[in-house]
TORVO-21781 format. One record per residue (C-alpha): residue number from 1; residue in three letters; x, y, z. Coordinates in Angstrom, 1 decimal. Each point is the difference from the previous one (the first is absolute). Example, Ala and Ser with C-alpha at 12.3 -4.5 7.8 and 13.67 -1.06 7.14 Angstrom:
// TORVO-21781
<pt><seq>1</seq><type>ala</type><east>12.3</east><north>-4.5</north><up>7.8</up></pt>
<pt><seq>2</seq><type>ser</type><east>1.4</east><north>3.4</north><up>-0.7</up></pt>
***
This chain:
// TORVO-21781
<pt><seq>1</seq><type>unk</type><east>37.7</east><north>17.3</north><up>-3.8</up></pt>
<pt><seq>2</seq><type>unk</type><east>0.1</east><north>-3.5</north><up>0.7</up></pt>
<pt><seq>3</seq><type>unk</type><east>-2.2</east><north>0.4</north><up>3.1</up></pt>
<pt><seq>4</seq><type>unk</type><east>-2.5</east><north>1.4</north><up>-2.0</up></pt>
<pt><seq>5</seq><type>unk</type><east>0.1</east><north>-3.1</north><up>-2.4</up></pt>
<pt><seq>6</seq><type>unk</type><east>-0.5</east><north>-2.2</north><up>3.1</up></pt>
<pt><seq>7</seq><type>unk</type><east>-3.0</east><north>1.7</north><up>1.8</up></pt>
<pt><seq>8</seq><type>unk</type><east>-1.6</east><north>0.2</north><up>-3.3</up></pt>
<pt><seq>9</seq><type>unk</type><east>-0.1</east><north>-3.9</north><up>-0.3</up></pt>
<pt><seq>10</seq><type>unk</type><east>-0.5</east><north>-0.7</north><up>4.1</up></pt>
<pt><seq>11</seq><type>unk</type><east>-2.7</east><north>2.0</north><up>-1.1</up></pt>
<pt><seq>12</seq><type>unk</type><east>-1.6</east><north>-1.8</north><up>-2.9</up></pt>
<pt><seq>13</seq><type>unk</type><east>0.5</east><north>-3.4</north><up>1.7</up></pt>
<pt><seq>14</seq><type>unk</type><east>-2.0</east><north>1.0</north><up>2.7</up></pt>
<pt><seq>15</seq><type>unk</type><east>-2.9</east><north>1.6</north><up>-2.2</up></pt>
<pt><seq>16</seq><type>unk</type><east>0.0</east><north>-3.8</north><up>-1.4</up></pt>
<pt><seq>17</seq><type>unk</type><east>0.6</east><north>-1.8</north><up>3.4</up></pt>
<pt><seq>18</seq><type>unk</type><east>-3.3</east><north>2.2</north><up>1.1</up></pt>
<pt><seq>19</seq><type>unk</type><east>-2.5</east><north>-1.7</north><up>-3.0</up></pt>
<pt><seq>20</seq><type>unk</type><east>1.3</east><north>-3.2</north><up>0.5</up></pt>
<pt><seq>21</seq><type>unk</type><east>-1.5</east><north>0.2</north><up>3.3</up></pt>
<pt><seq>22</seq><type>unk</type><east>-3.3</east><north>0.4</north><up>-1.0</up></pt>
<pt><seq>23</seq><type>unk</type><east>-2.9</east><north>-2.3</north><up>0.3</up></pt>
<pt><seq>24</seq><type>unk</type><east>-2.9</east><north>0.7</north><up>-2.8</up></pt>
<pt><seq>25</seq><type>unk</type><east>-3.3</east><north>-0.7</north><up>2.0</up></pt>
<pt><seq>26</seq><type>unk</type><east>-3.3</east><north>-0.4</north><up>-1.1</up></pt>
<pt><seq>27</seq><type>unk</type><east>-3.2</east><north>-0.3</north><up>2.8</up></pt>
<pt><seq>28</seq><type>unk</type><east>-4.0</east><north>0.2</north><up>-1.0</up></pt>
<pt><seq>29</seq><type>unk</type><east>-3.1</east><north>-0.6</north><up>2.0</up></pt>
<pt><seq>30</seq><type>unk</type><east>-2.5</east><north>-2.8</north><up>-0.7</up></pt>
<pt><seq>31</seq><type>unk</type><east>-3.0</east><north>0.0</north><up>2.6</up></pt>
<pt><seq>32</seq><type>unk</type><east>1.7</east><north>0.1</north><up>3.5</up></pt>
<pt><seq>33</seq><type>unk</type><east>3.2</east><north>-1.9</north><up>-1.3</up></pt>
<pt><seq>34</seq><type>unk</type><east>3.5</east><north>2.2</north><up>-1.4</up></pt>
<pt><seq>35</seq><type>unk</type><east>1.9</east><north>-1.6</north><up>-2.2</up></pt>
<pt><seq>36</seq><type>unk</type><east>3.7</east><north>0.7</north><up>-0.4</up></pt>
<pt><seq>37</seq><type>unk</type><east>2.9</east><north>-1.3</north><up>-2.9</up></pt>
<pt><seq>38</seq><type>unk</type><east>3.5</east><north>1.3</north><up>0.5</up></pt>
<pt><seq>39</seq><type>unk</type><east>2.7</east><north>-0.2</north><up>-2.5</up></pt>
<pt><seq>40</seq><type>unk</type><east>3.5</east><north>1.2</north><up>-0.1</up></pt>
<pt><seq>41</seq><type>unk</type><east>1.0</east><north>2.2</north><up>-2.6</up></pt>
<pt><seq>42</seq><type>unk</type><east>1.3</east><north>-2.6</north><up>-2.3</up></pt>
<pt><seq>43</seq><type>unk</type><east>-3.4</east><north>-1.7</north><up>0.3</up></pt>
<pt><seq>44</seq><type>unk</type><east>1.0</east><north>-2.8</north><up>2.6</up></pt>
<pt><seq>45</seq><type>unk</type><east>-2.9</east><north>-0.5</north><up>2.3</up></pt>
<pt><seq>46</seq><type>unk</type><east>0.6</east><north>0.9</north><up>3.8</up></pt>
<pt><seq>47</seq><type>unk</type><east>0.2</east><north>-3.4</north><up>2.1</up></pt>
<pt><seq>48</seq><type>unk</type><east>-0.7</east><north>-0.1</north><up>3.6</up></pt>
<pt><seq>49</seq><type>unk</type><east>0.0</east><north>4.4</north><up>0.1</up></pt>
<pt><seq>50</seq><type>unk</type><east>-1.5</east><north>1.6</north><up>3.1</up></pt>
<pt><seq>51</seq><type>unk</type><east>-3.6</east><north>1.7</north><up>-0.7</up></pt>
<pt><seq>52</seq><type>unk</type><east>-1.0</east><north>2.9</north><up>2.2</up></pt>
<pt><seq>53</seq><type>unk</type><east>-3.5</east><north>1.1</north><up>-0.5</up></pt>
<pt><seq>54</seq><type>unk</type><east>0.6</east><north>4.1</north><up>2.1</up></pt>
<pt><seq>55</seq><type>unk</type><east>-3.8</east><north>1.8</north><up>0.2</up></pt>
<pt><seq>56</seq><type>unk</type><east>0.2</east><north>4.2</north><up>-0.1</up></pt>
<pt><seq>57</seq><type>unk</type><east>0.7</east><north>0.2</north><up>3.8</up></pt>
<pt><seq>58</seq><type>unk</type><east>3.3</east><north>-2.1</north><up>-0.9</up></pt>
<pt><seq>59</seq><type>unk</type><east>-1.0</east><north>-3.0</north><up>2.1</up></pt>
<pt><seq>60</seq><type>unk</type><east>1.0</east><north>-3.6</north><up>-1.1</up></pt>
<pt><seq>61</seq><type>unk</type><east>-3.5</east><north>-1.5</north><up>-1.2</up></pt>
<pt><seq>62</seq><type>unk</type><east>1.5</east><north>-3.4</north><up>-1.5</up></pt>
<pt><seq>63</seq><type>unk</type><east>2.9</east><north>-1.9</north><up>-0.3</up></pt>
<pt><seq>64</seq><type>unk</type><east>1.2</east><north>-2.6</north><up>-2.1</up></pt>
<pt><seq>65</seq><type>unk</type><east>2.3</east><north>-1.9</north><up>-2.7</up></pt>
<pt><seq>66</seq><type>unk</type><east>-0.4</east><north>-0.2</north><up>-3.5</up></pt>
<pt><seq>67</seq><type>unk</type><east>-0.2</east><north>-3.8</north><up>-1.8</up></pt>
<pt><seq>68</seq><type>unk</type><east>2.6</east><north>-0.9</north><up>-2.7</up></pt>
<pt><seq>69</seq><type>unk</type><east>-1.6</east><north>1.9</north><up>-2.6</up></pt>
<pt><seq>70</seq><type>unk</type><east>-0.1</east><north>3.4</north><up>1.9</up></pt>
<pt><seq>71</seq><type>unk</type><east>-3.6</east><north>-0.4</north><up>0.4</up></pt>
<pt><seq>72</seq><type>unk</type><east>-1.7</east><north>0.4</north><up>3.6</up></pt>
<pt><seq>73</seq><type>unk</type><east>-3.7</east><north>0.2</north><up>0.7</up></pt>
<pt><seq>74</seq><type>unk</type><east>-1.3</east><north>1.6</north><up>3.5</up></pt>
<pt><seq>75</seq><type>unk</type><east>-3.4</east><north>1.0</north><up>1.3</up></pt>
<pt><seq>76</seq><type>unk</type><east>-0.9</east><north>3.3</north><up>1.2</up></pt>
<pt><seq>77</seq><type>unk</type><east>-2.8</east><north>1.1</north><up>2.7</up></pt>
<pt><seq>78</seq><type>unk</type><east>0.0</east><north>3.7</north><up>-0.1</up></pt>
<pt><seq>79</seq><type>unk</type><east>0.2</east><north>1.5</north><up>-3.4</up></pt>
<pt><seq>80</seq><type>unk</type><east>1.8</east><north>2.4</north><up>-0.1</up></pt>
<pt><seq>81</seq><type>unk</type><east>3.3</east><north>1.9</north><up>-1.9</up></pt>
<pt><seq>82</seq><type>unk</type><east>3.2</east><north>-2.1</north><up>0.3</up></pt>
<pt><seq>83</seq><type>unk</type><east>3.6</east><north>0.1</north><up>-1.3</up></pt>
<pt><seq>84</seq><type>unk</type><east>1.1</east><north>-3.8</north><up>-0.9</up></pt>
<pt><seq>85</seq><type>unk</type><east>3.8</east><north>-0.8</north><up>0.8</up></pt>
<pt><seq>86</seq><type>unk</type><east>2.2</east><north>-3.0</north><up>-1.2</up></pt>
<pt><seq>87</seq><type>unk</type><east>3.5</east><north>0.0</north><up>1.4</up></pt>
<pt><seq>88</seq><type>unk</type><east>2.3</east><north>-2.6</north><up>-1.3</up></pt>
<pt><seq>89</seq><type>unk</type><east>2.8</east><north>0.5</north><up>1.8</up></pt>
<pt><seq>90</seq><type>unk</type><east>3.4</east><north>1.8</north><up>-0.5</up></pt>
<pt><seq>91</seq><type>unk</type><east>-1.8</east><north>3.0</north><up>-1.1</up></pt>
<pt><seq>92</seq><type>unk</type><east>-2.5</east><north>-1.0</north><up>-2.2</up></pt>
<pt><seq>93</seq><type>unk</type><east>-3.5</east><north>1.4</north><up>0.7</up></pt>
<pt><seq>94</seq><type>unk</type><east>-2.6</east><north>1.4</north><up>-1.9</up></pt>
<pt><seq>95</seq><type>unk</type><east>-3.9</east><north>1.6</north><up>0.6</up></pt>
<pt><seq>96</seq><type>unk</type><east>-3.5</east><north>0.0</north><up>-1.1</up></pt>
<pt><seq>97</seq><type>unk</type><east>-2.5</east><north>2.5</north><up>0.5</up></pt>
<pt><seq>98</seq><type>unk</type><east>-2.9</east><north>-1.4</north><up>0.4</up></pt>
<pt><seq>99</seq><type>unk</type><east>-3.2</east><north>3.1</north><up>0.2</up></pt>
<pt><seq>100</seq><type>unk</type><east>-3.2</east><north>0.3</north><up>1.9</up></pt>
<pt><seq>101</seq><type>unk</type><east>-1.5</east><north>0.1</north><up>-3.6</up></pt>
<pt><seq>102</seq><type>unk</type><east>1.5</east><north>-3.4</north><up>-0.8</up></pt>
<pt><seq>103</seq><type>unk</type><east>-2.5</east><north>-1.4</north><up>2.8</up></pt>
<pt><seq>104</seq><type>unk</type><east>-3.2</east><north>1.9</north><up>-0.4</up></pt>
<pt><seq>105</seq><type>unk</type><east>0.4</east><north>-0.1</north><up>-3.7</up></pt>
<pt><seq>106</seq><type>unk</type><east>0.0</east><north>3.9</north><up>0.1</up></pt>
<pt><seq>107</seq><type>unk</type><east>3.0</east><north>0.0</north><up>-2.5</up></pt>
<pt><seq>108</seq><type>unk</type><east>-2.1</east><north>-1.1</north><up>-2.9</up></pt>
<pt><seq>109</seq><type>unk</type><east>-2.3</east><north>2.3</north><up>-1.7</up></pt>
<pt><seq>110</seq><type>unk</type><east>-3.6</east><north>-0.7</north><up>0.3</up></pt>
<pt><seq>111</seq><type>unk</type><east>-2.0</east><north>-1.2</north><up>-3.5</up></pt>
<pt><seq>112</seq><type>unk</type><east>-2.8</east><north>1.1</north><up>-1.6</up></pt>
<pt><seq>113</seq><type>unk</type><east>-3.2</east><north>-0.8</north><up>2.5</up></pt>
<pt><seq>114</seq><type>unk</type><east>-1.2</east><north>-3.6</north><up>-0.9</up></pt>
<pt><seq>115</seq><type>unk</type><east>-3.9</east><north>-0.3</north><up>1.6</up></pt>
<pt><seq>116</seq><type>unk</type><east>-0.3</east><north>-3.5</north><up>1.2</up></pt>
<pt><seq>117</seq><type>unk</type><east>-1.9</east><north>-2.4</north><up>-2.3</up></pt>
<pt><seq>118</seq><type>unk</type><east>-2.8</east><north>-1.1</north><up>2.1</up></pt>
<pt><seq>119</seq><type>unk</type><east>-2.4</east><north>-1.2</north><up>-2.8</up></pt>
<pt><seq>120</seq><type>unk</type><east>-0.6</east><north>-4.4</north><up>-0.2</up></pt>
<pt><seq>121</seq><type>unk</type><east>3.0</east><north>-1.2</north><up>1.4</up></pt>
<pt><seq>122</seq><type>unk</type><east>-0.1</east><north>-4.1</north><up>-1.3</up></pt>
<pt><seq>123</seq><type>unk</type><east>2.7</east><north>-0.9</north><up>1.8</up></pt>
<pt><seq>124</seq><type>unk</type><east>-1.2</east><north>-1.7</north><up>3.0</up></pt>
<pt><seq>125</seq><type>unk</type><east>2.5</east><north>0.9</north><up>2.3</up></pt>
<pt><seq>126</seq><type>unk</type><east>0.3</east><north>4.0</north><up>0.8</up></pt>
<pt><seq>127</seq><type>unk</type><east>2.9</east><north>1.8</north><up>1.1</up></pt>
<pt><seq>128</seq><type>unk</type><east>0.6</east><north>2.9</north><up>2.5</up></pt>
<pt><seq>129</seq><type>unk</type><east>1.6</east><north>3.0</north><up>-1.3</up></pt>
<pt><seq>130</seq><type>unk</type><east>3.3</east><north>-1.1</north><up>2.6</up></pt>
<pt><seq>131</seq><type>unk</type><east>-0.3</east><north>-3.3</north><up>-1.5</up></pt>
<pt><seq>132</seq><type>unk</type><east>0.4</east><north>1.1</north><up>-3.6</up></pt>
<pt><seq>133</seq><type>unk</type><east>3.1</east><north>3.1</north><up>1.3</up></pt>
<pt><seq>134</seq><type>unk</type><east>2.0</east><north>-3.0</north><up>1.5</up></pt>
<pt><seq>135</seq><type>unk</type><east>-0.6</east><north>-2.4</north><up>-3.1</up></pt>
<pt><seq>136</seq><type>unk</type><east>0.9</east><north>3.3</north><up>-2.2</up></pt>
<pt><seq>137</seq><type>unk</type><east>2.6</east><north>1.0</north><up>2.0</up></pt>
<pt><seq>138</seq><type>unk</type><east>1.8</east><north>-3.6</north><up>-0.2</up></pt>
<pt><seq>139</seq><type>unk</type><east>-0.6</east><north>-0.2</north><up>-3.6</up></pt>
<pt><seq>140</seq><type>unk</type><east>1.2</east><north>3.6</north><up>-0.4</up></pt>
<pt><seq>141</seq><type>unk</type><east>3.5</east><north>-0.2</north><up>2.2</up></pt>
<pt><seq>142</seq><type>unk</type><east>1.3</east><north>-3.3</north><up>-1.8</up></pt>
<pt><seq>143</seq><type>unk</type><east>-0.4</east><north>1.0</north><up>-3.4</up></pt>
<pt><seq>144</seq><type>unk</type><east>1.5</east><north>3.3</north><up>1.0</up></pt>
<pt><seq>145</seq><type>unk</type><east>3.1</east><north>-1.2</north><up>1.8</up></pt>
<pt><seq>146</seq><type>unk</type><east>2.4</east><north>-0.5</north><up>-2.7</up></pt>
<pt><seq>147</seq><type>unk</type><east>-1.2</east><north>3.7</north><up>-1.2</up></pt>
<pt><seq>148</seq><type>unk</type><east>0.8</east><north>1.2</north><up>3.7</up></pt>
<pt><seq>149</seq><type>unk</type><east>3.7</east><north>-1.6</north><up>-0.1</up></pt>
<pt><seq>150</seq><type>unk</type><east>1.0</east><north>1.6</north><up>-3.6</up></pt>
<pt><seq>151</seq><type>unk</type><east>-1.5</east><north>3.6</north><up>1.5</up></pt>
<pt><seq>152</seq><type>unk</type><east>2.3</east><north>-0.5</north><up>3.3</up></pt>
<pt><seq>153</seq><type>unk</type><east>2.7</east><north>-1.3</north><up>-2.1</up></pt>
<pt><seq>154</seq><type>unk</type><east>-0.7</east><north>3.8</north><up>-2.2</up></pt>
<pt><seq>155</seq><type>unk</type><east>-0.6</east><north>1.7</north><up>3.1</up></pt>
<pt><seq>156</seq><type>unk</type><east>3.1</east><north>-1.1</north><up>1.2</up></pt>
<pt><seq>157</seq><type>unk</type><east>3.1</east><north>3.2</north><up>-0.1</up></pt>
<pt><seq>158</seq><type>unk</type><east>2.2</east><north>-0.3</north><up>-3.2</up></pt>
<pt><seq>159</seq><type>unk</type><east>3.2</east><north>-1.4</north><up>1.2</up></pt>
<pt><seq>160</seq><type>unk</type><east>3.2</east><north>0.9</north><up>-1.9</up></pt>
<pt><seq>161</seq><type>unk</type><east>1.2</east><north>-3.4</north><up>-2.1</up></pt>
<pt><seq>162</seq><type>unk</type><east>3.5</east><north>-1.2</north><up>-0.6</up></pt>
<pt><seq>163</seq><type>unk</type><east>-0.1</east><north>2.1</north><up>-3.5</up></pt>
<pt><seq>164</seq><type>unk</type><east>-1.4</east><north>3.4</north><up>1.7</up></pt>
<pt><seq>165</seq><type>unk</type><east>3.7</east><north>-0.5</north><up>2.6</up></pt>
<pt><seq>166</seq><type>unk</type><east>2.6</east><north>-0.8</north><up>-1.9</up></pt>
<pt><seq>167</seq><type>unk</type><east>-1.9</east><north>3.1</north><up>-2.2</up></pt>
<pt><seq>168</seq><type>unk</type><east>0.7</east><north>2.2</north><up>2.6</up></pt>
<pt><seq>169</seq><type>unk</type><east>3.5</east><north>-1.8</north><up>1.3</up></pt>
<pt><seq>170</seq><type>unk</type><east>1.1</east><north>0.7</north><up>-4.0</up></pt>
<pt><seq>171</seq><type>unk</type><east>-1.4</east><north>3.6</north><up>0.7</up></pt>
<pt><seq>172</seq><type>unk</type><east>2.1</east><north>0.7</north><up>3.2</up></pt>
<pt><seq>173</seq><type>unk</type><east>2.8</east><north>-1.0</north><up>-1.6</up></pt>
<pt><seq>174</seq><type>unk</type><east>0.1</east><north>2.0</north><up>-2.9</up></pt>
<pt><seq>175</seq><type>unk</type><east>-0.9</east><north>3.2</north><up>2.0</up></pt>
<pt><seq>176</seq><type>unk</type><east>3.1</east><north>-1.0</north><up>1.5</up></pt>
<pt><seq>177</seq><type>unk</type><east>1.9</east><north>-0.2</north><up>-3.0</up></pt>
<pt><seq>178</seq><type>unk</type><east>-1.2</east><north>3.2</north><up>-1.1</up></pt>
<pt><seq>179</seq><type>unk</type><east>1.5</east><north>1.9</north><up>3.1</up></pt>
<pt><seq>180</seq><type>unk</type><east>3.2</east><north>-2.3</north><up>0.3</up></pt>
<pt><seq>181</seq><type>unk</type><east>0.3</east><north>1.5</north><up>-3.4</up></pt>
<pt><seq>182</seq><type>unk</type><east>0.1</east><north>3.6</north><up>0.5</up></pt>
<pt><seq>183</seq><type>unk</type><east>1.1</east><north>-0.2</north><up>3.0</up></pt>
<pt><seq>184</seq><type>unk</type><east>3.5</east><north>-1.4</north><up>-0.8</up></pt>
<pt><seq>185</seq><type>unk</type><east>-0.5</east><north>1.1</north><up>-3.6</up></pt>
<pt><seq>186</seq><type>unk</type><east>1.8</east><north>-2.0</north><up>-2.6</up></pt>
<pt><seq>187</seq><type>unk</type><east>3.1</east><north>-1.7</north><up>-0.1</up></pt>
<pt><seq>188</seq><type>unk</type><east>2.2</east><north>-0.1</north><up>-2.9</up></pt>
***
């Protein structure tokens, strides 16, 4: 019975050993640059973790190391799907998806159609219709980066805390209880 008592915590020590190996990472596209952060699961930024940037055919596209912060910044010629790694060492790696949609814009539903405003421009200067997506686009992605991090962070799979373990430890063990109980039935 005791060797039941033994797998079942070689068992739960390793379920915990497993998230403590996991690397929380976060990847968006701005223009023809990715940006990456990389955090451990406490929240202590990856330094110096290897990036692999893999395309669909699961080739190598990029390589690289990741600052103090667990930031790293690379730029991209072919646009296409790509799966983001950060590997810390000893273990500890982590993805990002990144989709075709996140490059085209394809992702984000279209608006309502907005016609042009052609009538008396004053301004003396007159912008291209690329010249006003890029300046958008900028705009756009740095106002909407800290909303991109707190959807990753949601996005992220619910991890079991120290609360939902010893939960279940205090479970196992009263299960146990139970059938020590009736299985020896009472002493007196």
């Amino acid at each position: 019975m005791l060797k039941y008592l033994y797998i079942s915590v070689i068992i739960l020590i390793c379920t915990q050993i497993s998230y403590a190996h996991k690397i929380t990472v976060f990847a968006w596209v701005e223009g023809n640059s990715i940006h990456i952060e990389s955090k451990f699961n406490g929240g202590r930024k990856v330094n110096k973790g290897d990036v692999s940037a893999i395309n669909k055919a699961g080739d190598i596209i990029h390589k690289g190391k990741t600052n103090s912060k667990g930031e790293y910044t690379f730029t991209i010629k072919e646009k296409s799907p790509l799966k983001i790694w950060v590997d810390a060492g000893n273990g500890h790696k982590g993805y990002w998806d990144i989709t075709q949609g996140e490059f085209d814009g394809s992702d984000i539903e279209p608006s309502h159609n907005i016609e042009p405003v052609q009538k008396n421009m004053t301004s003396e200067k007159k912008y291209e219709s690329n010249e006003i997506r890029e300046i958008v686009d900028s705009v756009v992605s740095s106002r909407l980066k800290p909303i991109q991090r707190e959807l990753a962070l949601l996005r992220k799979s619910k991890e079991p805390g120290f609360q939902d373990i010893a939960g279940g430890v205090g479970y196992i063990f009263g299960l146990m209880g139970i059938f020590l109980y009736f299985k020896y039935g009472r002493k007196e």
